[in-house]
C-alpha positions as CSV (number, residue, x, y, z in Angstrom):
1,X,-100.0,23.2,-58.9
2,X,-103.3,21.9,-57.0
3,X,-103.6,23.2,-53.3
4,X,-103.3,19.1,-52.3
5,X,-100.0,19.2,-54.2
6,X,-98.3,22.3,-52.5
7,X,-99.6,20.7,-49.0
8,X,-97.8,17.7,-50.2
9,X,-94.3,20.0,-51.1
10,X,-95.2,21.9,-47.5
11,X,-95.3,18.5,-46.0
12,X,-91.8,17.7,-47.5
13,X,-90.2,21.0,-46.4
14,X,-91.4,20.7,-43.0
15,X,-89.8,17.4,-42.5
16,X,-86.7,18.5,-44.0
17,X,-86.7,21.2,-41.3
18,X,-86.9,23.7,-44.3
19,X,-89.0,25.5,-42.3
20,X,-88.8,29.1,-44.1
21,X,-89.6,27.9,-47.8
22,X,-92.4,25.8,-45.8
23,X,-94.1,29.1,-45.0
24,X,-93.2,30.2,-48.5
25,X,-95.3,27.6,-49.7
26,X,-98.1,27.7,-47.4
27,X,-98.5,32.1,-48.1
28,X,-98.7,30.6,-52.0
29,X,-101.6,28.3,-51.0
30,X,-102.9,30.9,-49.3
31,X,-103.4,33.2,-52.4
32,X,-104.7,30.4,-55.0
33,X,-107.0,28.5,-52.5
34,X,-110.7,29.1,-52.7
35,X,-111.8,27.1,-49.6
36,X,-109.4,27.4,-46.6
37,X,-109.1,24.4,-45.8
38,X,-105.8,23.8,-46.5
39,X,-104.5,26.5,-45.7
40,X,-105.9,25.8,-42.3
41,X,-103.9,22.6,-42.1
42,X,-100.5,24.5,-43.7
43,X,-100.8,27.0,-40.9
44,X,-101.5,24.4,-38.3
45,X,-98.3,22.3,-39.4
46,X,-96.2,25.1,-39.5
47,X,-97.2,25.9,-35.8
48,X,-97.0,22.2,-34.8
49,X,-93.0,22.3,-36.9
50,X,-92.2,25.3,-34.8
51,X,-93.0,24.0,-31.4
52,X,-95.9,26.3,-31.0
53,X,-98.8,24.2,-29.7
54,X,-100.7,26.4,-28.3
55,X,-101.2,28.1,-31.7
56,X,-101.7,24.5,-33.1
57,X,-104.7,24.2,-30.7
58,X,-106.2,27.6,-31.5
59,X,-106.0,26.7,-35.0
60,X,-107.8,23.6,-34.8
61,X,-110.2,25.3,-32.2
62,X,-111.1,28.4,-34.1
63,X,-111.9,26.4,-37.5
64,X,-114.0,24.0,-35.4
65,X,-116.2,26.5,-33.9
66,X,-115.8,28.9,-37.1
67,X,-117.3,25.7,-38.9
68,X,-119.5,23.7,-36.6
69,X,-121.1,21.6,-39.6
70,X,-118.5,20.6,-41.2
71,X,-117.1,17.5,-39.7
72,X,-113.2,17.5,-40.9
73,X,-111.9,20.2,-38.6
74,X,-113.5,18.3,-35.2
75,X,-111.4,15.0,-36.2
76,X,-108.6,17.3,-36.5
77,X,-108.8,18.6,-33.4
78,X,-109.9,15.8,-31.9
79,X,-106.6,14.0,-33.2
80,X,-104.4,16.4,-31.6
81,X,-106.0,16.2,-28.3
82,X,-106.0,12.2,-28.5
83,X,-102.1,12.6,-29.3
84,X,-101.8,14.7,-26.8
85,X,-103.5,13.0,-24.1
86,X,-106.7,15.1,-23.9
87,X,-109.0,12.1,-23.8
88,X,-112.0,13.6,-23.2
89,X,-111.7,16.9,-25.1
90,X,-110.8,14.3,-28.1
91,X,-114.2,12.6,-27.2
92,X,-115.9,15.6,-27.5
93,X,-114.5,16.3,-30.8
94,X,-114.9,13.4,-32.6
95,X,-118.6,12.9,-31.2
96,X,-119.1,16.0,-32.9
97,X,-117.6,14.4,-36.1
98,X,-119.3,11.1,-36.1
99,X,-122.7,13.5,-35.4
100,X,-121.8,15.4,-38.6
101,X,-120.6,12.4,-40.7
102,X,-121.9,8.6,-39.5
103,X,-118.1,7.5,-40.6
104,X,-117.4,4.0,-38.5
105,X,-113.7,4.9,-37.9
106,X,-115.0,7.5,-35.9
107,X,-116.9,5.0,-33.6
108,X,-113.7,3.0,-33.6
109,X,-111.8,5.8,-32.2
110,X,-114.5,6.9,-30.1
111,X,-114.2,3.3,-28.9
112,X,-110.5,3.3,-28.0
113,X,-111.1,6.6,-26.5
114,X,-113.1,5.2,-24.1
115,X,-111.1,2.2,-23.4
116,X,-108.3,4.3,-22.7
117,X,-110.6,6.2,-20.0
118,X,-111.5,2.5,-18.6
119,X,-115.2,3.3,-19.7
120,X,-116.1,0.1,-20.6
121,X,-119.9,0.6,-20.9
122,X,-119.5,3.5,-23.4
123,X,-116.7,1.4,-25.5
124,X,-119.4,-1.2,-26.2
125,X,-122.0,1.2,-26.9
126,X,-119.8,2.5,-30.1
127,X,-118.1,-1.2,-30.8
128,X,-122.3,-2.2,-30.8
129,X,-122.7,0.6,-33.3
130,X,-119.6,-0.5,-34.9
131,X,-121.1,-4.1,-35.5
132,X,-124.1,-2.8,-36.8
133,X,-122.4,-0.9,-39.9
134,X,-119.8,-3.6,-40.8
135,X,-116.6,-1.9,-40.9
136,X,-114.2,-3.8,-41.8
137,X,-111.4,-1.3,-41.9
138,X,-108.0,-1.8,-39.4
139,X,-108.9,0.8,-36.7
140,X,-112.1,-0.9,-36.3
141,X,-110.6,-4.6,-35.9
142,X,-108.1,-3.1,-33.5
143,X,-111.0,-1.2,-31.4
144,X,-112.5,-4.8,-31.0
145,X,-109.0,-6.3,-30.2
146,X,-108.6,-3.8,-27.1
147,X,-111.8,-4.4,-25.4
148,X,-110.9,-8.0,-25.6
149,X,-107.3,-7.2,-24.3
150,X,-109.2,-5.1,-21.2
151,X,-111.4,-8.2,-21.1
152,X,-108.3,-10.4,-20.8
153,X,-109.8,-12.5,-23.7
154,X,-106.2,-12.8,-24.8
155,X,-107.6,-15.5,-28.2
156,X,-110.1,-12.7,-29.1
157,X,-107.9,-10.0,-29.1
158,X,-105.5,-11.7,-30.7
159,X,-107.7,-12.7,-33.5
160,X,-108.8,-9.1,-33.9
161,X,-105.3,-7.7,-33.9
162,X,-104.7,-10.2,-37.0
163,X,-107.8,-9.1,-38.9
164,X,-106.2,-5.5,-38.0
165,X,-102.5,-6.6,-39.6
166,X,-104.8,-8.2,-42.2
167,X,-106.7,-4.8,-43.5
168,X,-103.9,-2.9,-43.4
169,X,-99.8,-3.6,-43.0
170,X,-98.6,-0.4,-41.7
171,X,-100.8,0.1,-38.9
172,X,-98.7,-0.2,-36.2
173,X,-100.6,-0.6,-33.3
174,X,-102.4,-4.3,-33.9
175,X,-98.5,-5.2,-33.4
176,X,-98.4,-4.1,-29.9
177,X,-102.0,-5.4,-28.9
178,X,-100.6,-8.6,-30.4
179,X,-96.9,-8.7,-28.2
180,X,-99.2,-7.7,-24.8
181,X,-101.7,-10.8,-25.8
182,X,-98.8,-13.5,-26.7
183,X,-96.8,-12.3,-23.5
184,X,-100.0,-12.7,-21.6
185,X,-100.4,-16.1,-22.5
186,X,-96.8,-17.1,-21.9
187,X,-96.1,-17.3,-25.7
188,X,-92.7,-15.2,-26.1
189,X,-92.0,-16.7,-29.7
């Protein structure tokens, strides 16, 4: 087995609430992986499946600072602070990503990120950059349909939610930017 395919089985266990063969698994990986990188996740998901979050932060933290040019552990953590509510420690993060890797998801979720804080001038600043490398991917169609929902540009953002839908079906959250927009307008249909 690949390291990606025991992370998948780990993955499975955990969700099964097989949490025992879960670490099984992930002491395996541990011993054939060269990198540890996914170990680093298996250990972090096992913490997150045992209600340990303060070991899931520590994880995430050490590898970051362990690693500070490698971009994937600062979206990691900067995922579980945005989950979590920790806006601007998830800004931090993920300015520390898109400074390592120029990726223009990470600009979209900077975006949001901002939104979220009702930072409006810092939310253009990453949509501008956004523009400029002409993403086309859901996250970033739904970054523009927020700031038109803060707007109140209800047609924009409704137009953006669609492109979102459009680029990919089981994002979830162009669905809700989409209900807010329609009930806005008085369309309940």
């Amino acid at each position: 087995r690949t390291p990606i395919q025991y992370m998948q089985q780990i993955e499975e266990q955990l969700n099964q609430g097989q949490l025992s063969l879960a670490e099984d698994y992930c002491e395996t990986l541990s011993l054939i992986e060269k990198t540890p990188y996914y170990t680093k996740r298996c250990n972090a998901s096992l913490a997150y499946s045992s209600g340990q979050m303060d070991e899931y932060f520590a994880i995430y933290q050490q590898w970051a600072k362990t690693t500070p040019n490698y971009y994937r552990p600062h979206v990691y953590l900067g995922e579980v602070y945005r989950l979590s509510g920790h806006y601007s420690k998830s800004i931090t993060a993920y300015q520390q990503a898109y400074k390592l890797k120029n990726n223009p998801e990470f600009a979209a979720i900077l975006a949001d990120l901002y939104l979220s804080l009702n930072d409006e001038d810092e939310a253009i600043k990453y949509l501008n950059q956004i523009k400029q490398s002409s993403s086309k991917s859901a996250f970033t169609f739904h970054s523009f349909g927020r700031y038109h929902l803060v707007k109140k540009q209800f047609d924009e953002a409704i137009d953006y939610f669609n492109k979102a839908r459009l680029a990919d079906k089981e994002l979830a959250l162009p669905n809700f930017g989409l209900a807010y927009s329609y009930r806005a307008l008085g369309q309940y249909e």
